[in-house]
N, C-alpha and C positions, 0 to 999 in steps of 0.2 A: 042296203048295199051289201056286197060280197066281197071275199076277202080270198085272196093264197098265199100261203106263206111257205115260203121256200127256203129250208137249213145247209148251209153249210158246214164245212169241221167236221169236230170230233162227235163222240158219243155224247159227250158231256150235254153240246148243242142240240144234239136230236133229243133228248132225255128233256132239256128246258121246251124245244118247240114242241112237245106231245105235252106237258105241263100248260102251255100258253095254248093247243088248242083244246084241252077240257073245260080251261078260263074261257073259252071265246064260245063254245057249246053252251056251256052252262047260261053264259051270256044271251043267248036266243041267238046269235049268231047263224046265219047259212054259212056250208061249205060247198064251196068250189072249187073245180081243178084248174080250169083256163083263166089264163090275166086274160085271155077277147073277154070275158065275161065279167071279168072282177071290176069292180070299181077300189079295191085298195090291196096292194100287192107289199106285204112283209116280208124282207129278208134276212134272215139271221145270220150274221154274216160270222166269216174267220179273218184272226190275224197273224197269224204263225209265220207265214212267207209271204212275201212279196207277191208270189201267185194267188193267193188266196185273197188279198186285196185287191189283186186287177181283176178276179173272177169274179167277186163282189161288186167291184163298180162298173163290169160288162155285164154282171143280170140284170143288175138296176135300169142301163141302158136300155137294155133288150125288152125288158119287162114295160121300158115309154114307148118303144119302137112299134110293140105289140100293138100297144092299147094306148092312143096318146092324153087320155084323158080319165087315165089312172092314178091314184095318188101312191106316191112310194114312203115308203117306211122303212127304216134301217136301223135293227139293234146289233145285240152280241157283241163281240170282241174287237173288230174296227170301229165301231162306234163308240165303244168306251173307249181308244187310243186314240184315234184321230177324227171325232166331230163333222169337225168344221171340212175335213175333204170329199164328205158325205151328204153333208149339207149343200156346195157347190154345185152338185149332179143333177141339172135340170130334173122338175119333178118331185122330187123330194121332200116333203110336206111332212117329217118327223123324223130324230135322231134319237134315239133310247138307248143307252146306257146297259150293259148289265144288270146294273142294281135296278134300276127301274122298267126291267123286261116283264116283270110279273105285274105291273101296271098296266099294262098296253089296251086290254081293254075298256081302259076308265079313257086311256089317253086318246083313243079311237072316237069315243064318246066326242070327243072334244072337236075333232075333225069330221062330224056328223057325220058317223057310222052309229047305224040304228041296227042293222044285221052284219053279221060276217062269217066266211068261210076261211079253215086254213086245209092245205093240206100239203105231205112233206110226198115230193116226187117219188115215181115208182122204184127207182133203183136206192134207196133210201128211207125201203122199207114204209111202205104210205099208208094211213091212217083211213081206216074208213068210217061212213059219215056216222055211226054211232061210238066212235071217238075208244074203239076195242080193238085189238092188230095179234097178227100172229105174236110176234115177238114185240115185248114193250121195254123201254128204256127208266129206268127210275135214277133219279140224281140221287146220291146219299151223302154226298163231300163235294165241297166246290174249295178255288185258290189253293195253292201252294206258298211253302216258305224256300222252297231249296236253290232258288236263283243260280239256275245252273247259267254259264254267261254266255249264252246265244238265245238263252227264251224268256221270250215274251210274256209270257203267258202269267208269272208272278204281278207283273205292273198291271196287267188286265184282268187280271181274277181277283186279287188282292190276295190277303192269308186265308190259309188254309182253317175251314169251316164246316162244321159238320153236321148233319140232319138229325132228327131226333127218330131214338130207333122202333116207339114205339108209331111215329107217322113213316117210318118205310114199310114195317109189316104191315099196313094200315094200307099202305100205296097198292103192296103186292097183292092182298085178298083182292081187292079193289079189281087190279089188274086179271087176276084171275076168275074171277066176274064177268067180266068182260069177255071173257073170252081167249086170252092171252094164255095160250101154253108154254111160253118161256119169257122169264124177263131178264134184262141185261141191266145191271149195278153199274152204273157210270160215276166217275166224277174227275175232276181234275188230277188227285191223288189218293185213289182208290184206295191203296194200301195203310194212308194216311190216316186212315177212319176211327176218331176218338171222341165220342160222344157220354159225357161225364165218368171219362174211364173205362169205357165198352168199346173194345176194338174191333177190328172188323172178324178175325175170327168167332167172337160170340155172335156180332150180326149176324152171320151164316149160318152158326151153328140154329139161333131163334128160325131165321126165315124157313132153313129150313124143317123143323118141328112145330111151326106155329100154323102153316099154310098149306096150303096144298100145290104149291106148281112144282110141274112137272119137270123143267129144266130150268136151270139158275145160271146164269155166265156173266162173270167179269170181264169190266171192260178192258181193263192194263193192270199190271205190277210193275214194281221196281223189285230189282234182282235182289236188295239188300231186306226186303220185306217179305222173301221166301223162307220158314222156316217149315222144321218137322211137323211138329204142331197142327199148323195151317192146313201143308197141305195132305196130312191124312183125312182131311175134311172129305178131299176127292172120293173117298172112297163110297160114300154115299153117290151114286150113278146120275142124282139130280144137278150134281155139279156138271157143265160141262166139260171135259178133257182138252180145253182150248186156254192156253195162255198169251199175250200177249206182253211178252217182257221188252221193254226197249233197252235194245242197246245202246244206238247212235254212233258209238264207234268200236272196231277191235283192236285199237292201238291201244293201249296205257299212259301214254306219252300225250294223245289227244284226249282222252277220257280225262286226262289231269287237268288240260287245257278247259277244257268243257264244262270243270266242275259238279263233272258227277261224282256221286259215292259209292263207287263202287268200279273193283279192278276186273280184267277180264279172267283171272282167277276165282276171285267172285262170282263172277255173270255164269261160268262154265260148272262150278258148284252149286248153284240156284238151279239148272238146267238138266244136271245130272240128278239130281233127288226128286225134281218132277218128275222125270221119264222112270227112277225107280221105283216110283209111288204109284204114276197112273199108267196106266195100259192106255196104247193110241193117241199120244195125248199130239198136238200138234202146237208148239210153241212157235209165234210167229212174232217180229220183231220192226222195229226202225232203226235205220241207217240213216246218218250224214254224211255225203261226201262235199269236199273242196272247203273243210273248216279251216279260219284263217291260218296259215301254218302248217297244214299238211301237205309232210311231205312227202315223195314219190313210196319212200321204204315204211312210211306209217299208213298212207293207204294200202300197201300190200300185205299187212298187216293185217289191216282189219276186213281188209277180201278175203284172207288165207281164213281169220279167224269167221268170220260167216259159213265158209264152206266148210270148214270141221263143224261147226254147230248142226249142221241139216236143218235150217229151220224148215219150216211148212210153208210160209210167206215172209216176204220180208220185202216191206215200204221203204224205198228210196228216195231221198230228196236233196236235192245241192241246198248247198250251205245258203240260209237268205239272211242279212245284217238286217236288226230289227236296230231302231232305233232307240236308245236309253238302255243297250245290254251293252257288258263289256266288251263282248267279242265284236262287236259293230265299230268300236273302237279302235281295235287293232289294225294296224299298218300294215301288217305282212299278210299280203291279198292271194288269192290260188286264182291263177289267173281261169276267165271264165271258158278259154278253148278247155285246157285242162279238167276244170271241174266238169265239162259234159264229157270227157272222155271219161272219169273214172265212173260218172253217174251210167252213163252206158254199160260198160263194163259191171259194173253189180246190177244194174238191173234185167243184163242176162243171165246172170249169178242167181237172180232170184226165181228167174224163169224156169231155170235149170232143178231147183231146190221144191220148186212149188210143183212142179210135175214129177219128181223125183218119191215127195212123201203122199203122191195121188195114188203115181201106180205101188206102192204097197196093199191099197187096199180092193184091188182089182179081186173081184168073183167074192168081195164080204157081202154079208148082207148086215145091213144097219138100219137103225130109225132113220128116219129123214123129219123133218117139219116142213111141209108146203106150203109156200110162202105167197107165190105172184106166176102169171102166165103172160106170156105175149107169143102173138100167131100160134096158139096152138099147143106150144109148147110150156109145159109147167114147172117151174123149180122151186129147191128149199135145199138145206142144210142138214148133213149128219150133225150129232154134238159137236164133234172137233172139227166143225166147221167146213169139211169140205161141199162146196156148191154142188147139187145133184139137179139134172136134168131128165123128163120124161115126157111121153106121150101118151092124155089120158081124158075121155068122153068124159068121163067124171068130172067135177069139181070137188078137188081135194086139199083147196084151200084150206090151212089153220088143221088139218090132220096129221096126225105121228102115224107112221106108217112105215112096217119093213121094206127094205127096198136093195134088192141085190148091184150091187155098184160093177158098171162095167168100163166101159172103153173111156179112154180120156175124151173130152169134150169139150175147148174151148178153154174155160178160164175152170170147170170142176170137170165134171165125169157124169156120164150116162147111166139113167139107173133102171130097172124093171121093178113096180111095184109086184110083191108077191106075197102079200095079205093088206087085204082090203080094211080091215078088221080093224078101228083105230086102236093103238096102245092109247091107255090110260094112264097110267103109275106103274113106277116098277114095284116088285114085291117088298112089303112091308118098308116101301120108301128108299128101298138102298138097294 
């Protein structure tokens, strides 16, 4: 039989579904792209929002609709919170747990799978079938302890847990073997990373002296896990110049509410010593708007405070009450007309922010990574992440390649390659 499997979420998710398919390769498994074709369709689902569990139980649908005599499968983080509302969704022949996601192949076994395929869809960066990708995901931390009181994600990941550092360099050769020119360090709390008193600045410091890849990028920080230290790390070129810090909010009065750690004096100091560290760097972030209690003068607040920041991007999402966080509890509601009007309102904010830190780099030439092509057209990424766009006979998949950046294009920018010649490393690694 055949198998696809399809990730929702975060990094942390794509990082376990590329884990779960070298289990299922390894396994003799085939890979498939089509559920018409599959006989078992995996989805690893999200629970962070409200949306992300109805878009969880509309693939699962879609994925019978397709194929009606497919069997469904549902791990990840709605499956560890809510089961049994996963289990109800006609079709559905298996519930998995987080903790038992790295089972699945035994558990597959059981629902007599003798072969299988996964594969993670094209805008999500897809796996091809000898299980090697431009860019690769490695988990190195999974769970949190900080219970901030609107996320979820402490009850579904459990505590914060950390990889042992000589099976990540071990992942990364690996990776690099393979073929992977950049790998991305994911985890729940990245910054968190304490592995019998080995933090994540020695991680980096090893991976990068132990291995050979050629570009390294984290998946998130937290503002309060910024120090000097760290980030003169950047200075070696194999780091990407991309952070992602979340904020969540620019008020202090909601950041109190929110129980994070960290004020927006803090977030603005974390952010100031990046950009005086690294050249180009593009820090892009997360917003909440319509958290319970915001009000009209704290939402302008933290719009005022995003548009002094310039991020580079910045993910906006209305407030969604999880169930078993304090904040789900609170009475004093934003009503929901309101919350789409502020959510509106920052997400032309970020439109404005995201095409603001493009065209600064209008007529550079930079690396790119070539990632994926559709009709013709081929994209991939500078380091600091901006999307580049081009027109090219060639297949220059999985290539680092100069590429002069020009007109805006869409969600990145248009580029003209102008050396063919792939980059390899930079000199003497830095």
């Amino acid at each position: 039989m055949k198998i696809v499997l399809e990730s929702l979420g975060c990094k942390l998710n794509q990082a376990e579904a590329e884990s779960l398919v070298r289990q299922l390769v390894e396994a003799g498994h085939q890979i498939v792209a089509s559920v018409n074709e599959a006989d078992i369709y995996i989805l690893n689902t999200c629970t962070v929002t409200q949306t992300a569990d109805a878009k969880s139980r509309h693939l699962l649908r879609l994925a019978r609709r397709r194929n009606p005599n497919i069997q469904l499968v549902a791990t990840g983080c709605y499956a560890q919170r809510a089961s049994g509302e996963l289990a109800e969704i006609e079709g559905v022949s298996l519930v998995v747990s987080n903790e038992g996601k790295s089972s699945l192949p035994f558990l597959l076994d059981e629902l007599g799978c003798a072969n299988g395929f996964c594969s993670i869809p094209e805008d999500r960066d897809s796996i091809d079938g000898s299980a090697s990708r431009t860019r690769a995901f490695i988990k190195i931390q999974d769970g949190c302890n900080k219970f901030c009181s609107y996320c979820i994600v402490p009850l579904v990941r459990g505590g914060e847990k950390s990889q042992p550092i000589e099976q990540i360099i071990s992942e990364v050769r690996q990776r690099v073997a393979d073929g992977a020119k950049e790998v991305v360090l994911t985890g729940t709390e990245v910054g968190a990373y304490d592995y019998e008193g080995i933090g994540l600045k020695t991680l980096l410091e090893r991976i990068l002296s132990e291995t050979d890849i050629i570009r390294l990028r984290l998946s998130s920080l937290q503002p309060q896990e910024i120090s000097t230290e760290l980030i003169r790390l950047w200075r070696d070129r194999r780091l990407c110049p991309h952070f992602h810090l979340s904020l969540q909010s620019g008020s202090d009065a909601v950041l109190k509410r929110m129980k994070r750690l960290y004020t927006t004096a803090n977030y603005q100091e974390a952010v100031s010593l990046i950009r005086t560290i690294v050249p180009d760097v593009a820090i892009t972030t997360d917003i909440i708007t319509g958290f319970p209690g915001e009000t009209a003068a704290e939402f302008e607040e933290s719009y005022n405070f995003c548009k002094q920041m310039g991020f580079a991007r910045i993910h906006v999402f209305p407030y969604s009450p999880r169930e078993g966080t304090e904040a789900a509890a609170s009475t004093v509601k934003v009503a929901d007309k309101v919350k789409r009007q502020r959510n509106q309102k920052l997400l032309a904010l970020a439109e404005e922010c995201s095409l603001d830190f493009r065209k600064r780099f209008t007529g550079r030439t930079m690396l790119v990574l070539w990632e994926g092509q559709s009709d013709g057209i081929r994209s991939g990424h500078t380091d600091n992440y901006i999307k580049v766009y081009t027109e090219s006979d060639e297949d220059v998949s999985n290539q680092l390649l100069q590429v002069k950046l020009g007109e805006i294009r869409g969600d990145g920018m248009w580029g003209e390659i102008i050396e063919t010649a792939e980059f390899s490393r930079y000199p003497n690694g830095a």
